[in-house]
Every structure is written in structure tokens, then in C-alpha cells.
DOMINU-335227 format. One record per residue (C-alpha): residue in three letters; x, y, z. Coordinates in pm, whole numbers. Example, Ala and Ser with C-alpha at 12.3 -4.5 7.8 and 13.67 -1.06 7.14 Angstrom:
BEGIN
- ALA	1230	-450	780
- SER	1367	-106	714
This chain:
BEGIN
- UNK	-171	5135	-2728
- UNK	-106	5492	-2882
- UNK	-137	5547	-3260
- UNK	219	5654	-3245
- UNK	293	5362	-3032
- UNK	133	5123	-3283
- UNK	338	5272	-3563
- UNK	602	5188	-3402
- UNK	556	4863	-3365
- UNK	477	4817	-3722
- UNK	797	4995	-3795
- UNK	975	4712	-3572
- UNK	776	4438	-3712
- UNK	857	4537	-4075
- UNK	1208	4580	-3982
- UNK	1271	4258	-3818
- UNK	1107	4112	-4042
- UNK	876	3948	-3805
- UNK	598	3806	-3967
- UNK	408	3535	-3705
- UNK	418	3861	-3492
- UNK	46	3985	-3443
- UNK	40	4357	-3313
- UNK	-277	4305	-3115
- UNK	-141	4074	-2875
- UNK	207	4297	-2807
- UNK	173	4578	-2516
- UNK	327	4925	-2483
- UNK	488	4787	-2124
- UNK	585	4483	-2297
- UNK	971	4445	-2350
- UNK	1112	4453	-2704
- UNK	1441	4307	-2657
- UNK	1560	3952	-2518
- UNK	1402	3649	-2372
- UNK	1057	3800	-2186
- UNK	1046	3997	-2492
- UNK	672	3823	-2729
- UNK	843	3952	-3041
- UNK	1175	3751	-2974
- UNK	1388	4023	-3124
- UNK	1751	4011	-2997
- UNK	2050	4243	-2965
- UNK	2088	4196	-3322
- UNK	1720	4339	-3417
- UNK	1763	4608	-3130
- UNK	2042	4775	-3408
- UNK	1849	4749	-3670
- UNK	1542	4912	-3517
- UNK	1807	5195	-3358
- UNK	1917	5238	-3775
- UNK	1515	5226	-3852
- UNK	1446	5478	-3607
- UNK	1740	5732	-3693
- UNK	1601	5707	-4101
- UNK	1282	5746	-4015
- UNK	1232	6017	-3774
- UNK	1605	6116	-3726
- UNK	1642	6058	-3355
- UNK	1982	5896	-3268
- UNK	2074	5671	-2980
- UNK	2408	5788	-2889
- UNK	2518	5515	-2619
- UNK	2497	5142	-2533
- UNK	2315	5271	-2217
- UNK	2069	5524	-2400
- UNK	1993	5229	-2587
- UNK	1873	4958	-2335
- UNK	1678	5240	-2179
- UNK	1474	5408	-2485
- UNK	1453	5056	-2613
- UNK	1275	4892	-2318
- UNK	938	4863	-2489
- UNK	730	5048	-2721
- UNK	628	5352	-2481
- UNK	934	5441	-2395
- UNK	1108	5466	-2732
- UNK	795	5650	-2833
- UNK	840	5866	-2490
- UNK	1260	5901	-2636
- UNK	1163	5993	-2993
- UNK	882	6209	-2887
- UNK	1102	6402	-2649
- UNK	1372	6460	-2937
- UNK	1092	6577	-3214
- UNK	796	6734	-3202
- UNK	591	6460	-3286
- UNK	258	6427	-3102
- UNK	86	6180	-3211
């Protein structure tokens, strides 16, 4: 996994509050939301991480449809906020 990727999924971690979560075993590929998803996050957690994301790196999610597909798993929200920002990381 990415160092941005990684950050990521402490920012998700933190902001789910998902404590008996341990990084090392989650994936970029893996899925973040629903029931294949290893961090058991639901469409609940998916707005909070949207709300995480916009405060902390200002990159929106405008539609119901943007959202399932930036938040399919860790690369490709990192491949969404990336795109919007210039961060490289």
C-alpha cells in the first residue's frame, strides 16, 4: 500500500472509529463499504468518511454515484482525491 493510501486508511479507521481494525491486514483493492468489505463499515460510515475527506483535503463527492465509485477501496479514493489536488504522495 501507498503512504498516501495508508493515510487514508488511518483517516477511515479514526473516523469510524474502528478500533479491532489492524491496517496491515486491509488492501488497497480491498472494498471499504458493505458486506465483502474487512473493515465492516456501512453506508452510514461511507458519509462520514465523504465529510472526513471534504475537511481534510477539501475534495467533495458531489453524487450518490461519484460516491460508490471513488469509495470502492482505498486506491481509488486516493486515485479521486489525488486527481482533484495536487497531492502526490
Amino acid at each position: 500500500m501507498k503512504k498516501f493510501e495508508r493515510e487514508l486508511l488511518e483517516l477511515i479507521c479514526a473516523t469510524c472509529n474502528l478500533q479491532d481494525v489492524d491496517p496491515e491486514q486491509i488492501r488497497s483493492n480491498d472494498p471499504l463499504i458493505g458486506p465483502e468489505s474487512p473493515l465492516g463499515t456501512d453506508s452510514l460510515d461511507a458519509l462520514e468518511i465523504a465529510v472526513a475527506i471534504q475537511q481534510e483535503y477539501g475534495v467533495r463527492m458531489d453524487s450518490e454515484n461519484t460516491s460508490r465509485e471513488v469509495l470502492q477501496n482505498v486506491a481509488t479514493l486516493a486515485d479521486y482525491i489525488q486527481a482533484q489536488t495536487d497531492i502526490r504522495r
